[in-house]
C-alpha positions as CSV (number, residue, x, y, z in Angstrom):
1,X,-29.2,-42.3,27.9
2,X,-30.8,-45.5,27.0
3,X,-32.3,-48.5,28.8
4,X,-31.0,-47.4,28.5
5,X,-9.7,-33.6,16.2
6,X,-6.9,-32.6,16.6
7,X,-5.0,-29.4,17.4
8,X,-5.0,-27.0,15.2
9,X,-1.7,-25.2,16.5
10,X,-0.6,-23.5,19.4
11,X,-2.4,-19.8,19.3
12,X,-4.6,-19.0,22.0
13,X,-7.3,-16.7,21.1
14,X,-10.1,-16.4,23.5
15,X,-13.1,-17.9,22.8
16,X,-15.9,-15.7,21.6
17,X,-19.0,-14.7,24.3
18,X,-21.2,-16.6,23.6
19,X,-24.8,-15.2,21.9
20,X,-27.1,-18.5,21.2
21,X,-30.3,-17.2,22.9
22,X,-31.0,-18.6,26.6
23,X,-33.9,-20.2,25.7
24,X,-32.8,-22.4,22.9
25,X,-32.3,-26.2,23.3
26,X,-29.2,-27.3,22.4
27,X,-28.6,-28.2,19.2
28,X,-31.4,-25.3,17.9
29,X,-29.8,-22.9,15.5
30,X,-29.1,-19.1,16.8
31,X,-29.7,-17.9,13.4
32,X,-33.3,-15.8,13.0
33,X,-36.3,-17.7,12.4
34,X,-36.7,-17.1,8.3
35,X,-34.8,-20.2,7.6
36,X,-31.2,-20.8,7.5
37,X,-29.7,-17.8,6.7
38,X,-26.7,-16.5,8.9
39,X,-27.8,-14.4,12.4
40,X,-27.6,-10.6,12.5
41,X,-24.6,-9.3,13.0
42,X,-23.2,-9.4,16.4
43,X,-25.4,-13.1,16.8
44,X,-22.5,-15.2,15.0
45,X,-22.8,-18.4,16.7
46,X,-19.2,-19.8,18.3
47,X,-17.5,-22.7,16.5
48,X,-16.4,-24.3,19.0
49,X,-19.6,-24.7,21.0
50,X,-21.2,-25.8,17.7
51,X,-18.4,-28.5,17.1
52,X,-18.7,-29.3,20.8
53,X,-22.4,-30.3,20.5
54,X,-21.8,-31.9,17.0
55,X,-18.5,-34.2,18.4
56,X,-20.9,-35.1,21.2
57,X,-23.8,-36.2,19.7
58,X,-21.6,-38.6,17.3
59,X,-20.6,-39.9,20.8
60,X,-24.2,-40.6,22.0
61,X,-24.8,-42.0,18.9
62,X,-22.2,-44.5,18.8
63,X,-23.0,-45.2,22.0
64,X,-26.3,-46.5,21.1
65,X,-25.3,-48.4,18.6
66,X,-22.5,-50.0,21.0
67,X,-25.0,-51.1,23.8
68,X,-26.2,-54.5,21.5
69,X,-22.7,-55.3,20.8
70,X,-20.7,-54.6,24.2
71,X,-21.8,-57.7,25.6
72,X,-19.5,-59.9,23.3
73,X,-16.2,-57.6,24.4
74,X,-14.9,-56.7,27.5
75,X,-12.6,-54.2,25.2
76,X,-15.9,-52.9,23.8
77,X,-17.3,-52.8,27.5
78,X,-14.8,-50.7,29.1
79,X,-15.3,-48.1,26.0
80,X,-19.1,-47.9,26.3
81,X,-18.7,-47.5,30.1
82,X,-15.8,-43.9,29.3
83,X,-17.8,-42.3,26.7
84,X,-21.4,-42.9,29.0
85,X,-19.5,-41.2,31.7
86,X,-19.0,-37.9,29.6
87,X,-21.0,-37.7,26.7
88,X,-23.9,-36.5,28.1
89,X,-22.3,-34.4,30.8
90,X,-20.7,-32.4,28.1
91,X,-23.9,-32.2,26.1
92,X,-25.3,-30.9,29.6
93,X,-23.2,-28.7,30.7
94,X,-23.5,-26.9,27.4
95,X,-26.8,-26.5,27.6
96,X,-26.8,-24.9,31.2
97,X,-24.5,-22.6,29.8
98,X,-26.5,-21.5,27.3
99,X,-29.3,-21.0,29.6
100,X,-27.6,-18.3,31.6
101,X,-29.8,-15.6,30.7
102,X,-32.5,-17.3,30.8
103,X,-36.0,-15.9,32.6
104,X,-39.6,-15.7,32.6
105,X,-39.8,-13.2,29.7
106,X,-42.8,-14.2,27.5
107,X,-40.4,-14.7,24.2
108,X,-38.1,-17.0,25.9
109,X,-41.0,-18.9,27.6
110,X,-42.5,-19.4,24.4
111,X,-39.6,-20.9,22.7
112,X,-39.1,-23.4,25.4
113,X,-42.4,-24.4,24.5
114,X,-42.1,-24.7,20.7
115,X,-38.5,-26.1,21.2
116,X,-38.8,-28.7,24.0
117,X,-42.3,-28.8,25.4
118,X,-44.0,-29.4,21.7
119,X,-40.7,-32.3,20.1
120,X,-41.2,-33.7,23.6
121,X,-45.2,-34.4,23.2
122,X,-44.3,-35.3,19.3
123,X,-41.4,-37.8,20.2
124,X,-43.3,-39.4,23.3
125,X,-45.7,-40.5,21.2
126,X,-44.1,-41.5,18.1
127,X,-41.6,-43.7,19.6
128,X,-44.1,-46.3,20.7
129,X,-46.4,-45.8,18.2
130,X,-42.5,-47.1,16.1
131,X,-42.4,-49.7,18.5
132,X,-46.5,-50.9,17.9
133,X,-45.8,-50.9,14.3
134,X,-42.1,-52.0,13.8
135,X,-42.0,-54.5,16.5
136,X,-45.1,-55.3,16.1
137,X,-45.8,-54.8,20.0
138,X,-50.0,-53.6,19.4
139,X,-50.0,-53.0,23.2
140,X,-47.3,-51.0,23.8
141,X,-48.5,-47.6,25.6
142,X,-48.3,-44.5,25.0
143,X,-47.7,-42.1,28.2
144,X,-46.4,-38.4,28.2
145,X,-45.5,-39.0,32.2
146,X,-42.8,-41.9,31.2
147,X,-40.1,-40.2,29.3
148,X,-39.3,-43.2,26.4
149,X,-35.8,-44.3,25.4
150,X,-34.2,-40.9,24.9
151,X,-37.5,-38.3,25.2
152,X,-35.6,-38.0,29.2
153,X,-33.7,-35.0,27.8
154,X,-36.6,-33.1,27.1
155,X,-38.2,-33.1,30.8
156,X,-34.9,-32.4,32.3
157,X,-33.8,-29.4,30.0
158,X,-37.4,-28.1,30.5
159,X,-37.5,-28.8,34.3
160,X,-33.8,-27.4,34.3
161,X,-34.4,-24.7,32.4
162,X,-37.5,-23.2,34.5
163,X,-35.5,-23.8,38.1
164,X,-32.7,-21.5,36.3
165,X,-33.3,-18.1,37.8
166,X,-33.7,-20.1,41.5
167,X,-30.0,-21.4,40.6
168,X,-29.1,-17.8,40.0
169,X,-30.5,-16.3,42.9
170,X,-28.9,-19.0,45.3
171,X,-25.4,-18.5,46.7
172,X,-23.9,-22.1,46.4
173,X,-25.9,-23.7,43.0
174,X,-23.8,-26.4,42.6
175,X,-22.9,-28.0,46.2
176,X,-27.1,-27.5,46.4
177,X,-27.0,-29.7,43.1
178,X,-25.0,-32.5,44.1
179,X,-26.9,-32.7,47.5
180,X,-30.1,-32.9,45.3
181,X,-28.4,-35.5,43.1
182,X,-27.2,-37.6,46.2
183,X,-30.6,-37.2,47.8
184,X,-32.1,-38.3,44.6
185,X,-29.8,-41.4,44.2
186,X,-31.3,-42.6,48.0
187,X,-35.2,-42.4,47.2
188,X,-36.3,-45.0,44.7
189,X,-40.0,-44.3,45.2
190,X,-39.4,-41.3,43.2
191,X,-40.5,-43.7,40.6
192,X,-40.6,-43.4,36.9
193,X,-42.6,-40.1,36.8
194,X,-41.0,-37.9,34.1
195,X,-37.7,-39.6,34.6
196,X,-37.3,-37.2,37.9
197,X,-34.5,-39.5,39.0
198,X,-32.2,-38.7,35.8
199,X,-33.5,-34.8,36.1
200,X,-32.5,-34.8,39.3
201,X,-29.1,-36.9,39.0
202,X,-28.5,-35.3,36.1
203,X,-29.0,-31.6,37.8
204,X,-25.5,-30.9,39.0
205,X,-23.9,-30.5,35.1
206,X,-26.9,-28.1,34.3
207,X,-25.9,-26.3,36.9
208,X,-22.2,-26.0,36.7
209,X,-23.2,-24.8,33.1
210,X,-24.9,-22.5,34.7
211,X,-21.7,-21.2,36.9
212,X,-19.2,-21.4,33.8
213,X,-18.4,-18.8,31.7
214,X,-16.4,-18.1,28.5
215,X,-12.6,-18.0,30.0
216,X,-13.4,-21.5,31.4
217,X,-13.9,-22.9,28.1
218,X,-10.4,-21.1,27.1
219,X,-8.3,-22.5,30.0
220,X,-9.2,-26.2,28.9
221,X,-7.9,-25.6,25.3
222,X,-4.9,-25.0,26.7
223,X,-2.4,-27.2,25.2
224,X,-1.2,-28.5,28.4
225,X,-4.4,-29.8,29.5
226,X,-4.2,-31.3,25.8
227,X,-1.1,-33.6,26.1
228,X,-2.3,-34.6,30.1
229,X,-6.1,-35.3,28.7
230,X,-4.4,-38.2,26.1
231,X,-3.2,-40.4,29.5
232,X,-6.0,-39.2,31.1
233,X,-8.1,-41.4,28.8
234,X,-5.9,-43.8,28.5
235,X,-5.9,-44.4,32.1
236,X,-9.8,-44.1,32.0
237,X,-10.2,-46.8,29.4
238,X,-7.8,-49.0,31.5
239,X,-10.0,-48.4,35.1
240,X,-12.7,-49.1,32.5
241,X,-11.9,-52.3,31.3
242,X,-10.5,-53.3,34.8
243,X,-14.8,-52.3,35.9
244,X,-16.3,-54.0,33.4
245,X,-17.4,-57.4,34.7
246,X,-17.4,-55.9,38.5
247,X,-19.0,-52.6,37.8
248,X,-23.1,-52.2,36.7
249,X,-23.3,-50.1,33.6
250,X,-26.7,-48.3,34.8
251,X,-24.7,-46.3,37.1
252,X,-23.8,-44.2,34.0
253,X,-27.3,-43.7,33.3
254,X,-28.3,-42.3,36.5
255,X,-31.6,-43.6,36.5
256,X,-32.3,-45.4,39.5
257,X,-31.5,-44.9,42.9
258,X,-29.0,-47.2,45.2
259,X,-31.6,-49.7,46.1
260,X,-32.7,-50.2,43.0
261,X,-29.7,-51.4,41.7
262,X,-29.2,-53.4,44.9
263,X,-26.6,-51.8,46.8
264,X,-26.8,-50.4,50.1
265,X,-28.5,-46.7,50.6
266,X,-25.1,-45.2,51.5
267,X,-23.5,-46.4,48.0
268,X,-26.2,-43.6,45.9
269,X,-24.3,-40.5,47.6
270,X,-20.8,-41.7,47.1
271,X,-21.1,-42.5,43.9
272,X,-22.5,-39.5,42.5
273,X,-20.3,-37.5,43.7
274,X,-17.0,-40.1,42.2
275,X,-19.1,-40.2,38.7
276,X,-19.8,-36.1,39.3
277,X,-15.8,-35.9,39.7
278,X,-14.8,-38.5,36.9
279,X,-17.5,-36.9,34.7
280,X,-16.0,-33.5,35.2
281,X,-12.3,-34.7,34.4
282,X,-13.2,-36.7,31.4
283,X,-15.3,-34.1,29.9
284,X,-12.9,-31.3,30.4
285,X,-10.4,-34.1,28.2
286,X,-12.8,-33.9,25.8
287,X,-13.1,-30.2,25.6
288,X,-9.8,-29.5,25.0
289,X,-9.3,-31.8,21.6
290,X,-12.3,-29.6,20.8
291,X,-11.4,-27.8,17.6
292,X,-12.3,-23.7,18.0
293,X,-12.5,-22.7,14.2
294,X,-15.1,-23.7,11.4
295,X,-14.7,-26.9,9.7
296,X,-16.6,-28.9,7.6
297,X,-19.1,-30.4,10.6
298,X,-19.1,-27.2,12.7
299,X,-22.3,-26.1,11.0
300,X,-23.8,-29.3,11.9
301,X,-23.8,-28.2,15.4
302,X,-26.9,-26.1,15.2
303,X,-28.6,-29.6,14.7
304,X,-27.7,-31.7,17.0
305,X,-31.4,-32.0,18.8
306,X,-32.1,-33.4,14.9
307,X,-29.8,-35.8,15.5
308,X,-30.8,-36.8,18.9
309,X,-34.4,-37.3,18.8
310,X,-34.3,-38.9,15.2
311,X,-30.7,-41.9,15.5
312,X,-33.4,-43.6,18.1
313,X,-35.9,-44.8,15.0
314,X,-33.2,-46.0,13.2
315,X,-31.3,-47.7,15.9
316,X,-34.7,-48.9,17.5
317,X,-35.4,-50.7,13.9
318,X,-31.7,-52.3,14.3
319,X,-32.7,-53.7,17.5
320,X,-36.3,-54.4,16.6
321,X,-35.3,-56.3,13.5
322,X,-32.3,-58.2,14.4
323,X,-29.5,-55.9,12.5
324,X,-27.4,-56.2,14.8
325,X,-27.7,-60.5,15.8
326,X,-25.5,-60.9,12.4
327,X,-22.4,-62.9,13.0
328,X,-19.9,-60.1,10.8
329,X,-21.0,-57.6,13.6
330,X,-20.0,-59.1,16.6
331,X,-16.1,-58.7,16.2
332,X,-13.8,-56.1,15.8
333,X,-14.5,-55.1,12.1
334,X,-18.1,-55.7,12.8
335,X,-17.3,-52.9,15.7
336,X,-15.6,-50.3,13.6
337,X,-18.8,-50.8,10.7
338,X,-20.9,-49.8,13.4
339,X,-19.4,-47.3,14.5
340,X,-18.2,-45.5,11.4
341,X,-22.0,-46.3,10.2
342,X,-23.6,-44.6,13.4
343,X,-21.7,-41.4,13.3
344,X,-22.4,-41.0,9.9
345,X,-26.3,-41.8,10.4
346,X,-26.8,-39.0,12.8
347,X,-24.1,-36.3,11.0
348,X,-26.8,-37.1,8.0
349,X,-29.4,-36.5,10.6
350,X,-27.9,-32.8,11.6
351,X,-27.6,-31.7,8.3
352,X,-30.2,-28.8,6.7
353,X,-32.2,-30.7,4.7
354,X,-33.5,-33.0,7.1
355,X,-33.8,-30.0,9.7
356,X,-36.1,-28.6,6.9
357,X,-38.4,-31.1,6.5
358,X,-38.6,-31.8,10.7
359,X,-38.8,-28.2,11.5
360,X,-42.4,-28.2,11.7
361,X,-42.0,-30.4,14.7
362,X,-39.2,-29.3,16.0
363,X,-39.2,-25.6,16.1
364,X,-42.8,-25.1,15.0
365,X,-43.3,-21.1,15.2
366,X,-47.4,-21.6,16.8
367,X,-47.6,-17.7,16.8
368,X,-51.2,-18.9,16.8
369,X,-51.5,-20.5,20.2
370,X,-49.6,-17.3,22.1
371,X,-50.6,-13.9,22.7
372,X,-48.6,-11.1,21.3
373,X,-45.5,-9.9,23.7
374,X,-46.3,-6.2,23.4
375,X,-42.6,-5.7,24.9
376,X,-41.1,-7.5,21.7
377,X,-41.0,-4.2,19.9
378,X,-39.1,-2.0,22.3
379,X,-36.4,-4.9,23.2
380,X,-35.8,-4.8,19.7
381,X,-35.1,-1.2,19.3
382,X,-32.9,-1.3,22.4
383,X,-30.7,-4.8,20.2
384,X,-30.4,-2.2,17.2
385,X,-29.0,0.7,19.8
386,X,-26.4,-1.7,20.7
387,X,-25.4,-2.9,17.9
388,X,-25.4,0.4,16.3
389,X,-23.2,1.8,19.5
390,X,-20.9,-1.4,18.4
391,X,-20.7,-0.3,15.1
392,X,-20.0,3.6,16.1
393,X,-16.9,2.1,18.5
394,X,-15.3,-0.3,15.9
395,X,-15.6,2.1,13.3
């Protein structure tokens, strides 16, 4: 990312399908575009999915605010180095499966621009223009081709995003993925452009999102998986702190290729495909202590891309200001402060009235800059047959 719950009981119910619209990033709310009032019926938006997003981006967040600190704990270390490996694979792999039914359809298209292409351009620039000012760094540049701090997410669900119907026409997505990722992890001069390595390192969880579907979700939350996840982690955190001083951490941000992190050519392959593997175990852990009904953060979900784009300026400041160079930080109280502090920075960050006032940047509605979808009408009476055939069966 950077230079970068409990059970509830027993029942099983099946998780909901799943109706956030393809084309939304994750983290944008499902509900209609008037504001914040609740979607149409037949447009709820999952709980679980929504507490999902919300658990992870405390996760990222934390994260962040670890990577000053770890240096001073091995302990600290070898927990950095577990929740890199599966934050943002979770957070990925939701978003592919949200993208599904994505296509070219002018509606969808549009609100890829609003909601990725237009934050993307907004956040590019105000991060340095942060750094100029706050750091006082006058010559730090501003470029929309070098993805900055965490604007990487951005390019990569838009690139994603756009290859989605090739990934649906193909037979085998993901093994194409993960030979795209280990190809990737074997070129360095694919260079800094857009972040392409991460995009294309990143790639195989997309995808796999892509390939999952609702019953998938369900067989995780099963409670056996529950009880084998807790040694799971355990066993993780132990490997972790074992890798600590022998392992580089930039593995986990899949940034660079092999070379670059001087290793032999042959290490890029193999090691995408053991961090694709421990990835995938560790995030299906964390899937199943996933809570499936509402709580009191679950609508904090539809905000998570708030959160994301916005913990960097105040993180950034820590760093740019010394916050965290005080003495009380750099020891296990200092730890939990930090960490209790980060996650409640960025649920603060997902909650309505700060989407309110960033919406305009965030999911700006530019009806002006697109031409009118003169198929908009008729989907819209075929949504109302089908929910009115819904409502004719159930009743």
């Amino acid at each position: 990312m950077t230079n970068s719950q409990r059970p509830y009981g027993n029942r099983r119910t099946p998780l909901p399908t799943a109706q956030s619209p393809a084309s939304e990033a994750p983290g944008r709310p499902a509900e209609n575009r008037q504001g914040d009032r609740p979607a149409p019926s037949g447009k709820q938006r999952d709980a679980f999915f929504d507490n999902a997003k919300y658990l992870a981006i405390v996760l990222v967040a934390v994260g962040h605010a670890w990577e000053p600190l770890k240096g001073d704990s091995r302990t600290l270390e070898a927990a950095y180095m577990v929740v890199y490996a599966f934050h943002m694979p979770a957070f990925i792999i939701i978003s592919g499966f949200f993208s599904r039914s994505f296509d070219m359809r002018p509606d969808r298209l549009q609100r890829l621009i609003t909601g990725v292409v237009v934050p993307y351009i907004v956040f590019e620039t105000a991060y340095p223009l942060f750094k100029r000012f706050v750091d006082n760094d006058p010559q730090q540049e501003i470029s929309l081709l070098d993805p900055w701090y965490l604007t990487w997410f951005l390019v990569a669900l838009f690139v994603w995003r756009l290859t989605t119907p090739i990934w649906k026409t193909v037979r085998h997505p993901l093994p194409l993925a993960l030979g795209i990722a280990m190809l990737a992890s074997v070129s360095p001069d694919i260079g800094d452009d857009l972040d392409l390595q991460r995009v294309l390192q990143f790639l195989p969880f997309f995808v796999l999102g892509l390939c999952l579907r609702p019953e998938h979700f369900h067989r995780v939350r099963r409670r056996s998986v529950r009880i084998l996840s807790v040694p799971v982690f355990a066993a993780a955190l132990a490997v972790g702190w074992w890798a600590a001083p022998r392992m580089n951490t930039a593995w986990f941000y899949h940034r660079d290729a092999a070379q670059e992190l001087g290793e032999p050519w042959w290490v890029g392959p193999v090691m995408v495909l053991v961090l694709f593997g421990c990835s995938l175990l560790l995030t299906a852990c964390f899937f199943a202590w996933v809570p499936r009904r509402h709580l009191w953060f679950t609508a904090l979900g539809a905000g998570t891309l708030y959160g994301y784009l916005l913990h960097g300026f105040v993180v950034k400041a820590g760093d740019y200001r010394g916050w965290f160079d005080h003495s009380a930080l750099h020891g296990p109280l200092g730890w939990i402060a930090v960490t209790v502090l980060a996650a409640a920075m960025v649920t603060l960050l997902c909650t309505k009235p700060v989407r309110r006032v960033f919406r305009c940047v965030m999911e700006p509605r530019m009806r002006w800059a697109f031409k009118r979808d003169t198929a908009e009408p008729a989907r819209g009476g075929e949504l109302r047959e089908k929910r009115e055939t819904r409502e004719k069966v159930s009743a």
